[in-house]
N, C-alpha and C positions, 0 to 999 in steps of 0.2 A: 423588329427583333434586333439585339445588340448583335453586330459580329465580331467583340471580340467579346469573351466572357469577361464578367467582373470577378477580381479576384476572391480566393477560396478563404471565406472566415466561417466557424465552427458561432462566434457570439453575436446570435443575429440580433439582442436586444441592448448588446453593448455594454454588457456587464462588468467588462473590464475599468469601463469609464469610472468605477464607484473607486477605484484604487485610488491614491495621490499619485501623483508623478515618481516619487521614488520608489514607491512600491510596483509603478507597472514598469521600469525601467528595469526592476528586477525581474521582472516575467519575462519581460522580451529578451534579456539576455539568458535566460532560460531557454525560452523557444527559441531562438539562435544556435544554441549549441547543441539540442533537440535534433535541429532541423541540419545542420553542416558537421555535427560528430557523428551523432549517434546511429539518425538514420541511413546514413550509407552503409554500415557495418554491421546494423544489427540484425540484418536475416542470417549472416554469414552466422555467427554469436548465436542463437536461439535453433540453428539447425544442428549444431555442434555439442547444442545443451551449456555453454559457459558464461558465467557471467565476463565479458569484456571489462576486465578490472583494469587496464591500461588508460580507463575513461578516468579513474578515480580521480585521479590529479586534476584535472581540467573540470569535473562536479564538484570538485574542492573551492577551486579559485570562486566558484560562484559566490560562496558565503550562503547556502541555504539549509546543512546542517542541523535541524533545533530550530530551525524558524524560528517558532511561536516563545522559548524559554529564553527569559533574561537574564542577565548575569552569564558568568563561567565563559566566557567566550562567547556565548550563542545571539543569534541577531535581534534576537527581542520584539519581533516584526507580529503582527495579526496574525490570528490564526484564518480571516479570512485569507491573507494573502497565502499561508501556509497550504492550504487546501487548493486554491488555484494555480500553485507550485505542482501540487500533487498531481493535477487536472493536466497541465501544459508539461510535466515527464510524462503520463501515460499517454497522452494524445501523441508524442513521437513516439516511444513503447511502454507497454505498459511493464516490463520487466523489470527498468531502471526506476518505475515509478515504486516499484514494490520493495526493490534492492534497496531506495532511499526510506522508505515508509518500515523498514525493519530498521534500518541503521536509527535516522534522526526522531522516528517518531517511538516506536516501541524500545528499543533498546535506552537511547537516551531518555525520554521520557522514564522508562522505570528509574534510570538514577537521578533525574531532576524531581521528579513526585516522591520517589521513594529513598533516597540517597540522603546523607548524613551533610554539613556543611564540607564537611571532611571530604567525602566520597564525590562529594558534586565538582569542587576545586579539583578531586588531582584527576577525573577523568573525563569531564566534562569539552574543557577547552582543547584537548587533542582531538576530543569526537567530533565536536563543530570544525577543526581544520582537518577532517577526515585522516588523521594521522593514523588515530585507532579506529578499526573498525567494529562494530557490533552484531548481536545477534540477540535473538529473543526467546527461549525455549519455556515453551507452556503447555501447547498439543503434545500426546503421548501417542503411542502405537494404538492404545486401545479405549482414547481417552481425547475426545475431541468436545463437539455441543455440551457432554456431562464433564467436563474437565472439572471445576468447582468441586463435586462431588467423586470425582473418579482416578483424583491424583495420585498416583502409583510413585509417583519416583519423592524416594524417603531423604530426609536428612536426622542425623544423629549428631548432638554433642557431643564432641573430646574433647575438653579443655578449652583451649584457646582456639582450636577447631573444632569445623562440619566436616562431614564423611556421609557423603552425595553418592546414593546408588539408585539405579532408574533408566529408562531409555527417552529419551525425546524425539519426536519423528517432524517432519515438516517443515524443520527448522532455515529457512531463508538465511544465507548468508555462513553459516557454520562452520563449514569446511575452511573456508580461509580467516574468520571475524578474529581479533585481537581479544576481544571481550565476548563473552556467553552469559547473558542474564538467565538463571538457570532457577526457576520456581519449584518447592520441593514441600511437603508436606515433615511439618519435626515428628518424631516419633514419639517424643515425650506428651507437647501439647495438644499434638495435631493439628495446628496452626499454619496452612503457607506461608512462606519464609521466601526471599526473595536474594540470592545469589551471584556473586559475578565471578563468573571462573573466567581464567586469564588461562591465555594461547601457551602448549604446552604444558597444562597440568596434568601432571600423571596419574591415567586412570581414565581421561579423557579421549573418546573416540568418535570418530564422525566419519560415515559413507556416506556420500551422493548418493541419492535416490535417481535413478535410471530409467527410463523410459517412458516422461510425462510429455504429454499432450499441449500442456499449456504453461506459461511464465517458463521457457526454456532456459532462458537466460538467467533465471535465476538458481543457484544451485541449493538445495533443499537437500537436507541430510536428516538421514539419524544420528541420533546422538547415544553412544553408551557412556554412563557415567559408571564406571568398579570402582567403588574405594575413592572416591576423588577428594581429596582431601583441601579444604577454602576455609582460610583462618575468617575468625571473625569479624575483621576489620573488613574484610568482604565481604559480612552479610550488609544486605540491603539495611539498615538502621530505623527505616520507619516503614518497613514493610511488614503490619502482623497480621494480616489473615487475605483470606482470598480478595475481599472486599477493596486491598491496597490494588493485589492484581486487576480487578475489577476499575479502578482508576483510570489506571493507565489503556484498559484498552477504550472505554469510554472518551475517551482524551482524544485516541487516534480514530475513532471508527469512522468520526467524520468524513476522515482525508481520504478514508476508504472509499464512502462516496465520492468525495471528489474525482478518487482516481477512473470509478467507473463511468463516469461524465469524459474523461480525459479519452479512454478507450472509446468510447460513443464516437467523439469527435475527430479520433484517429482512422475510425473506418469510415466516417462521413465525408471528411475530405479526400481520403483515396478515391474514395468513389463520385465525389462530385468531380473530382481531374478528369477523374477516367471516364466518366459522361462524356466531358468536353471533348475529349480526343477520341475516342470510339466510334467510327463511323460504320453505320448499319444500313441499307438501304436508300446509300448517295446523302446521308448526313450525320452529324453528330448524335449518339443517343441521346442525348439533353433535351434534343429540341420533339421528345417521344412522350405526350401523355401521362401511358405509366412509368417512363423511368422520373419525370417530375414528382408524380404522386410517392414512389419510393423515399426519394431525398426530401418531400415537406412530412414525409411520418418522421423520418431520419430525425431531420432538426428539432419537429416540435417536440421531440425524446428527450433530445439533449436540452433544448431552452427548457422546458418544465423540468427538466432534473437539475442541472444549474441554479435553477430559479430555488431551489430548496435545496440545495445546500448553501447556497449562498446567504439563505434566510438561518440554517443552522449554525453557519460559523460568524455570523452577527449575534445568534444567542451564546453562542460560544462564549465571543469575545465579552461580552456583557457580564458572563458569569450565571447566566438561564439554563444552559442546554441541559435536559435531562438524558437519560438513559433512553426512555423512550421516542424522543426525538430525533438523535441519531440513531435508534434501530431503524425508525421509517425511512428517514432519507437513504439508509443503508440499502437498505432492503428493496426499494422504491428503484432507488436508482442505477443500482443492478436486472432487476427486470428488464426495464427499459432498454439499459444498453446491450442484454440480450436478445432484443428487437431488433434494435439498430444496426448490431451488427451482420447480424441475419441477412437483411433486408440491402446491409449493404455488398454481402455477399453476391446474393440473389442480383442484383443490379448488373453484375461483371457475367453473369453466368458462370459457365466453363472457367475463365479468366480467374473468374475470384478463389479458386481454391489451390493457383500457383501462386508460394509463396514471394516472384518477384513482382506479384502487384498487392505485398502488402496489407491486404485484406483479411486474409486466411490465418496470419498470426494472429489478428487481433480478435476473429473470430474464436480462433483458440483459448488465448489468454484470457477472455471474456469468462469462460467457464471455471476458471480461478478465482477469478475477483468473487464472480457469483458465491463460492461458498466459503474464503474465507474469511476471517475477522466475523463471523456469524452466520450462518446460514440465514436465508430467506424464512426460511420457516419460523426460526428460533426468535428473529429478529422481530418475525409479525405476531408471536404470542406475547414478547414484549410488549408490544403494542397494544394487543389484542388485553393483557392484565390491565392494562392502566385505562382503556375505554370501558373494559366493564368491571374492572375490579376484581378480577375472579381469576386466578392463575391454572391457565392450563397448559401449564410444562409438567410434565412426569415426574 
């Protein structure tokens, strides 16, 4: 047996290898700043409930932004690498992974898919240098899986304006974001319509949501929209029915996966550390049976969940990915890393459910990932429509 252990990697089939060199140069500087910013600071951050915005500047310099969108500033880079981005923020937290995945994926994405030539130039390139920050407002209070169908929050023509009234709940990022991508139902057509209200519009109201369990760090609000009055040059210009909204989450659900691979492998390497150091009975748990049996369910979680997103964001890239291809891997790899983390729980005992061994967060936050950007359920009827042809969503 080895006496010193081999160091802690998360990619036992070396997945990373498929990147070119500049693209994993960007990972590692990612997992660098993961690994010597973020995680020293973020139990303090997630126990307090705040998003640690003092980080922004420094996720800034990264240049990871809009990944995957060309042009306007943004890096123009693979959406594989985009999703392994997503993988290597959640594997240090998954807060920051969600805090990014509202800003560059959801927010920016609506104005690069749905944005005017106009609308992509003037806000595009400060979103990529995190100048401006975003938000995404689609879930309602009473309007979540049927959101498509159950849009409440209206918008009216006046002239050269809309007149946005509505609440939006869940909303990541809100309370402080520059920009609020804000999806509303017209009243004349009944059409979704696709909005960017800007910080300080009167009318405009946002509370923290208080007392969640999981993604602490990120701050989630309601949103009251009275009267909020968004000329038209900021509506969305190629956004006309839900179908656009529909795009854009398609676009990101991937990363979703990604990021619940990311958490998988956040609680796997806590817990394979803390194998190594944990002495039970005059030696290390590692060298125990069932804590081995633990950490090879752990990994082959994550390697078979990697292994298919990694296969989805090559269909991505390709221009293949359906809908129903990113519900599976969604849906897929959220289960899993609800194992994993379990299990890596389980492994610390007692240990694992204080928050300064790191584990118990990501057990936590696991149950976010789980249901948002689709639920497990919704995800597998998707699926479940397109093997048999036969839709059973309500």
């Amino acid at each position: 047996m080895p006496s010193t252990p081999p160091p802690v990697t998360s990619d036992f089939y070396d997945l990373e290898a498929l990147l070119d060199d500049d693209d994993r140069a960007v990972l590692h500087r990612v997992r660098e700043f993961m690994d010597t910013e973020v995680q020293p600071i973020i139990n303090e951050y997630w126990t307090k409930a705040q998003t640690p915005r003092h980080l922004i500047p420094g996720i800034a310099k990264l240049g990871i932004a809009g990944t995957p969108y060309s042009g306007y500033g943004c890096p123009g880079k693979s959406t594989l690498l985009d999703g392994m981005i997503a993988m290597e923020l959640s594997r240090g937290d998954p807060s920051i992974s969600t805090f990014m995945g509202v800003h560059g994926g959801l927010a920016m994405g609506s104005i690069y898919l749905c944005g005017s030539e106009e609308q992509k130039e003037r806000w595009l390139p400060a979103m990529a240098r995190m100048e401006l920050i975003g938000a995404f407002g689609l879930t309602e209070p009473d309007s979540g899986s049927d959101v498509a169908r159950g849009l409440q929050t209206r918008a009216r023509r006046d002239g050269d304006t809309w007149v946005l009234d509505g609440q939006k709940k869940w909303i990541g990022n809100a309370s402080f974001a520059d920009l609020v991508i804000i999806w509303a139902q017209d009243v004349e057509t009944q059409r979704v319509l696709g909005f960017v209200v800007e910080k300080g519009t009167e009318g405009f109201s946002t509370v923290d949501l208080e007392d969640k369990i999981a993604l602490r760090a990120v701050q989630n609000a309601l949103i009251t929209l009275d009267g909020v009055r968004v000329p038209e040059e900021n509506r969305l210009q190629e956004a006309n029915g839900f179908k656009d909204t529909a795009r854009v989450l398609k676009m990101t659900r991937a990363g979703v996966a990604w990021s619940a691979v990311g958490c998988s492998r956040g609680a796997y390497e806590h817990a394979l550390r803390y194998a190594n150091e944990r002495t039970q009975f005059g030696r290390p748990i590692a060298g125990f049976q069932l804590v081995q049996d633990l950490l090879v369910r752990m990994l082959g979680n994550i390697t078979a969940s990697a292994a298919l997103c990694m296969r989805l964001s090559q269909l991505q890239d390709a221009g293949r990915m359906t809908d129903e291809q990113a519900s599976l891997a969604k849906a897929f790899s959220t289960v899993r890393m609800r194992e994993t983390v379990g299990w890596a729980r389980e492994l610390m005992g007692g240990n694992g459910i204080l928050l300064e061994h790191n584990v118990g967060r990501f057990v936590a936050d696991a149950e976010a990932i789980y249901s948002y950007e689709g639920t497990r359920e919704v995800n597998t009827l998707i699926v479940g429509r397109a093997i048999t042809g036969r839709g059973a969503i309500v």
